[in-house]
Each structure stands twice: as structure tokens, then as C-alpha cells.
C-alpha positions as CSV (number, residue, x, y, z in Angstrom):
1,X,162.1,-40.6,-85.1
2,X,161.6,-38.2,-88.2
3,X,159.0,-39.9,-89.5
4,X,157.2,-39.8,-86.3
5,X,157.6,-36.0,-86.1
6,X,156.4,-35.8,-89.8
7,X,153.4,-38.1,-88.9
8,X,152.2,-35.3,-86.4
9,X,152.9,-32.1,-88.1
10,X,151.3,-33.2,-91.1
11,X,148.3,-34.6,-89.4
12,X,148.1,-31.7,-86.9
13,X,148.3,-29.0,-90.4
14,X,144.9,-30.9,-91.7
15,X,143.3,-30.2,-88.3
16,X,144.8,-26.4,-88.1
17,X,143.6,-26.6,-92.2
18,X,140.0,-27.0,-91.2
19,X,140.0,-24.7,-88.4
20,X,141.3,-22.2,-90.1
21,X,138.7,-22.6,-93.5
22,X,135.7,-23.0,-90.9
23,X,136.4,-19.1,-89.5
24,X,136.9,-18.1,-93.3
25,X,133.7,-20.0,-94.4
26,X,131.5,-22.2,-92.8
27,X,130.4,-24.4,-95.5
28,X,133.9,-24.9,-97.0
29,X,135.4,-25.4,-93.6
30,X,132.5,-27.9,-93.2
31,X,133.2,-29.2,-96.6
32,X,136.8,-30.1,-95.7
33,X,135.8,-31.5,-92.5
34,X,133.9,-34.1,-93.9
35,X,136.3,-35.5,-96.4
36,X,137.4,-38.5,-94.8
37,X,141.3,-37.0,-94.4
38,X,141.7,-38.4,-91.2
39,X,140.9,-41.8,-92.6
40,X,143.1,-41.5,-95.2
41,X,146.1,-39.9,-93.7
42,X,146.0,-42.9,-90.9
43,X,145.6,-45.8,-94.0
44,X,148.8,-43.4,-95.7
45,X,150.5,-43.9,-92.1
46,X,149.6,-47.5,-91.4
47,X,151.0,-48.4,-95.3
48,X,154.2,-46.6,-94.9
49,X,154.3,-48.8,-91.3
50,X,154.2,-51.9,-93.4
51,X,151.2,-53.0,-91.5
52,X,149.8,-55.9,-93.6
53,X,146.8,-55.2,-96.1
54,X,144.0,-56.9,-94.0
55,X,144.8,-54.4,-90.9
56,X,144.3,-51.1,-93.2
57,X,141.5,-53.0,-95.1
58,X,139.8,-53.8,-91.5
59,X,140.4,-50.3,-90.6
60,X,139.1,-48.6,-93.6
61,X,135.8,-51.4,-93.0
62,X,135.4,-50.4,-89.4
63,X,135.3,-46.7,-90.1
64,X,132.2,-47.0,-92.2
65,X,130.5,-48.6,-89.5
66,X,131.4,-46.0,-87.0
67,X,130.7,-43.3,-89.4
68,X,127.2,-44.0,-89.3
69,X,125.9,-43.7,-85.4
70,X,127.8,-40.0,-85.5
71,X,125.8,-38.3,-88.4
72,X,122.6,-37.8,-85.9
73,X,124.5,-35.9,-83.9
74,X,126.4,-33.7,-86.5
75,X,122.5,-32.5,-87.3
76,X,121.7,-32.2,-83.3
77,X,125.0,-30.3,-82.2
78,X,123.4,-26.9,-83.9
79,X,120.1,-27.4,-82.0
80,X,121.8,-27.7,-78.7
81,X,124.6,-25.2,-79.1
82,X,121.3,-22.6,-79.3
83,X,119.7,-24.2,-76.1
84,X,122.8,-25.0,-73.9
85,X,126.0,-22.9,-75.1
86,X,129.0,-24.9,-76.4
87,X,130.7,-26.6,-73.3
88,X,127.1,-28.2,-72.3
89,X,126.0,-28.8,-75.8
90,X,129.4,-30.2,-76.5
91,X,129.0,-32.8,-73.4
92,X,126.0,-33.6,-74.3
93,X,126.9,-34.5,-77.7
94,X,130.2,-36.5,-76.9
95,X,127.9,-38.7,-74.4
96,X,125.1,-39.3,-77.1
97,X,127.3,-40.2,-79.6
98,X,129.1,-42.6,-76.8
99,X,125.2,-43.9,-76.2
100,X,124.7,-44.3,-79.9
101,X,127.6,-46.2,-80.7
102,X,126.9,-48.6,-77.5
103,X,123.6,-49.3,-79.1
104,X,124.3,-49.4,-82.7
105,X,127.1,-51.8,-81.6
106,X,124.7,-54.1,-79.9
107,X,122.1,-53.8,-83.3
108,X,125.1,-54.4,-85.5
109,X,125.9,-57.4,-83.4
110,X,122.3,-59.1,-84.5
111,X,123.7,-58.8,-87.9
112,X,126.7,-60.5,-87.7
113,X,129.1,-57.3,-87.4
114,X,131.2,-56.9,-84.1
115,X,132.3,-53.3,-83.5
116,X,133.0,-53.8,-80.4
């Protein structure tokens, strides 16, 4: 149960870490957003969980390819924010992105990689 607790408070102090850089500075708090710390901090977890090699390896692989259909919308989110205010802009963007991976799932497919 310890660890459990330490898995959340140290994954929710990268989140409150970004949050609170992004107010200070927008391209640093950007910066640090876009390390992959997530990613790393869940490999981190799923090692010290003595999940076998090939299920952090498979999650490190699927990531890329996940990764990929979201940077449109990281360049779109400013655009709409201007047009629609946050909460629409926000919808918007969260169904996109759902769109997006649907469809680069199915293209990914035709290649011989299953996302989904």
C-alpha cells in the first residue's frame, strides 16, 4: 500500500510540476510538458511491478504510435481556443483527437500495426 501512495504523489507532483511552470512561463511549462515524463514514470512503475520486459517494451512501442495522431491537434488547440473559448475548444479537441486516432488506427492497420 506505500508504494501505491508513492506511485500517485509522485506522479500527481510532475502534473502540479507543469502546471505550475506553464503559469510561470509558457514555453518552459510547454517544454516540460512535452518530455515524455509520463511515459517514463509509468515504464519506472511497471519495472518496479516486475512486469516482464516485452510488456514495458510493448508499452514504450505503442506510445510512439499514439503520439503521432495527437500533434495536429497540439497546433489546432490555439486556433480554436481564440474562436470557441476553452470548454468548447477543449471538446472539440478531445473528439478530434478521438477521430484521429480511430482513423490513424485503421491506416496503421494496412501496415501491419494494430493499435487497436
Amino acid at each position: 500500500m506505500p508504494f501505491i501512495i508513492t506511485k500517485y504523489l509522485l506522479t500527481a507532483a510532475v502534473i502540479v510540476l507543469v502546471s505550475e511552470l506553464a503559469k510561470r512561463s509558457d514555453k518552459i511549462g510547454a517544454l516540460v510538458a512535452s518530455l515524455p515524463l509520463v511515459t517514463v514514470l509509468t515504464l519506472i512503475w511497471l519495472h518496479l511491478d516486475n512486469q516482464p520486459n516485452s510488456k514495458i517494451a510493448n508499452h514504450a512501442y505503442y506510445t510512439f504510435w499514439y503520439v503521432i495522431p495527437t500533434l495536429p491537434m497540439f497546433f489546432f488547440f490555439p486556433l480554436l481556443l481564440e474562436k470557441l473559448g476553452f470548454w468548447s475548444a477543449l471538446a472539440v479537441f478531445v473528439v478530434s483527437m478521438m477521430i484521429t486516432f480511430a482513423v490513424f488506427a485503421l491506416v496503421m492497420k494496412r501496415f501491419g500495426v494494430d493499435l487497436l
